[in-house]
C-alpha positions in Angstrom: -6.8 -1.9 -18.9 -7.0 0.4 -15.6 -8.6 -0.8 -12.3 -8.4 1.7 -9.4 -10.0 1.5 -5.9 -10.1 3.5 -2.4 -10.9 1.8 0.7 -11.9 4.2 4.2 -10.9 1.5 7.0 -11.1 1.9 10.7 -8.2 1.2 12.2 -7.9 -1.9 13.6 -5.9 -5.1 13.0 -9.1 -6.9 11.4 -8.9 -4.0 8.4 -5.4 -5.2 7.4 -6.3 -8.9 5.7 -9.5 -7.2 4.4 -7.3 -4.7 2.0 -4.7 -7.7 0.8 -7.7 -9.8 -0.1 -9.3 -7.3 -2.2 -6.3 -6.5 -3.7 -5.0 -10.1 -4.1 -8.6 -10.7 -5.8 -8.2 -7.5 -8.0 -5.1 -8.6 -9.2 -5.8 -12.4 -10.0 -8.8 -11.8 -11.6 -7.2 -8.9 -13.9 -4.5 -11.6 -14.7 -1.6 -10.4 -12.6 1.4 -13.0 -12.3 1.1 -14.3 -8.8 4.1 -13.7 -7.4 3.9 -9.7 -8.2 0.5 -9.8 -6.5 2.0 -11.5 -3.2 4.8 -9.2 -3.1 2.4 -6.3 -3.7 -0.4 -7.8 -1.2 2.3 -8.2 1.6 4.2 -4.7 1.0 -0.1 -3.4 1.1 -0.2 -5.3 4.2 2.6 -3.5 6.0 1.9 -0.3 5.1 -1.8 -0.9 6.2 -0.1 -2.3 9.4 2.0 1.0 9.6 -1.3 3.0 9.4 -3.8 1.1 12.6 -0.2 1.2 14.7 1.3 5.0 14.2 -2.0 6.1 11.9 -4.2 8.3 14.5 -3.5 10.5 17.7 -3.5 7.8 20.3 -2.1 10.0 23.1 -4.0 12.6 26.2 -7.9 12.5 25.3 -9.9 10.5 22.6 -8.8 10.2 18.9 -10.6 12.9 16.6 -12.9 10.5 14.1 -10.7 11.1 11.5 -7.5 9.2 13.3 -9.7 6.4 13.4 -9.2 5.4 10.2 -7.1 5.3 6.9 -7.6 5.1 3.3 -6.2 2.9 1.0 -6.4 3.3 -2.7 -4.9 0.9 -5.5 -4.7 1.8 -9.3 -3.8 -1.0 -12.0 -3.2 1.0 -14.8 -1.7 -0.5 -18.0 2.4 -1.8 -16.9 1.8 -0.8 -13.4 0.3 -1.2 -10.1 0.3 1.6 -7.6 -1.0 1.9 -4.6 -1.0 4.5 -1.6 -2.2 4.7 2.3 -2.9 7.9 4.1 -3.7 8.0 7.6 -4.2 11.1 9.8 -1.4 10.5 12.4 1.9 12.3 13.2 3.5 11.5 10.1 7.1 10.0 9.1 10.2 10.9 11.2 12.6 13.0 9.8 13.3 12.1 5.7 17.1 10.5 6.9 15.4 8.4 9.2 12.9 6.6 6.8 14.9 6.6 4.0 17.4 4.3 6.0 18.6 1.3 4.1 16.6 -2.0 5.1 20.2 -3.2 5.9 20.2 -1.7 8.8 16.7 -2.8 10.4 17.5 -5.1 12.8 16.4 -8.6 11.7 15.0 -9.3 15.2 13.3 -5.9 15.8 9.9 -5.4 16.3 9.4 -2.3 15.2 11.3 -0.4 11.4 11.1 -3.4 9.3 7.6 -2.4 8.0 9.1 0.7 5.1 12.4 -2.2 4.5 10.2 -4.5 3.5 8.3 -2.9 1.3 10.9 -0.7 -0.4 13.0 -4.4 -1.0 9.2 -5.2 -2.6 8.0 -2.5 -4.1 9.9 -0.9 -7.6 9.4 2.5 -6.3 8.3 4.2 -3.0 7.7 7.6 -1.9 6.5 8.4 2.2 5.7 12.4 3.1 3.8 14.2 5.4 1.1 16.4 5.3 1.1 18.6 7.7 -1.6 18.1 10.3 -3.1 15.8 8.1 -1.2 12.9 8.3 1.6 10.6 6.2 0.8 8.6 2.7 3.4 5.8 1.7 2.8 5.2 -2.1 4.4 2.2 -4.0 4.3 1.2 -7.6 5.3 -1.8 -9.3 5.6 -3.2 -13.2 3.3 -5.8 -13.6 3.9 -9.0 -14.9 0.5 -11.3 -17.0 -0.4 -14.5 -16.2 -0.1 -15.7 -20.4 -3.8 -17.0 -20.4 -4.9 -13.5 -19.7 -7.9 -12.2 -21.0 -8.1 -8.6 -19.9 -5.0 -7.8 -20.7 -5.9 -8.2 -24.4 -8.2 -5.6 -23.9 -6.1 -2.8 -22.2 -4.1 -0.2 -24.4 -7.0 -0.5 -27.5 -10.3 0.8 -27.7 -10.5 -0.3 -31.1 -13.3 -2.9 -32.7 -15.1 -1.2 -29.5 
């Protein structure tokens, strides 16, 4: 079975519970284990956070129309989920400084706990720049089947088709 789909959002706060729904829908109706679509749903959550807070050119002067949004795009494909959000802002710091180790983000702090979070969630995740185009964050992760699963019977076979 393979499910993909790509969301433009503006960016504001209400664009955030929008893009877990959808994917927490996705996900239960394909027959994903619940608990790999919550820890999937709330690492999408924080990166789509990342994007409306760092995603656009906020500073001297109005935002171009393309900082005011972000895409997010989501592929279930066979074993795995991945999905990936691009914005149009500065992009990630330095690679030391993202790829800290979620140890040391300050439990209290209001800001850095966003990329912790969802690397401690996530199986695998990658964060570059493009220049003057923005940042993506991609994350994967095996998925686990609810047993009563009907789609999943169908994925990996074309045969009897």
């Amino acid at each position: 079975m393979s499910i993909w789909w790509s969301l433009h959002l503006r960016r504001e706060a209400a664009s955030v519970p929008l893009a877990r729904r959808l994917l927490i829908g996705t996900m239960e109706t394909a027959g994903v284990d619940p608990d790999i679509s919550f820890d999937l749903s709330v690492a999408l959550s924080e990166a789509c956070a990342n994007a409306v807070e760092h995603g656009g050119d906020d500073g001297p002067g109005a935002p171009s129309k393309a900082s005011e949004a972000y895409r997010v795009t989501a592929y279930l494909d066979g074993e795995k989920c991945r999905i990936e959000v691009s914005d149009s802002g500065p992009g990630f710091p330095s690679r030391r400084a993202v790829r800290r180790p979620a140890a040391f983000a300050a439990s209290t702090a209001e800001d850095g706990r966003g990329l912790s979070l969802i690397e401690q969630l996530a199986d695998h995740v990658h964060c570059r720049n493009r220049p003057g185009r923005g940042a993506v964050i991609s994350f994967d992760k095996i998925l686990k089947w609810r047993e009563e699963t009907p789609l999943v019977a169908l994925g990996g076979t074309t045969a009897g088709v």
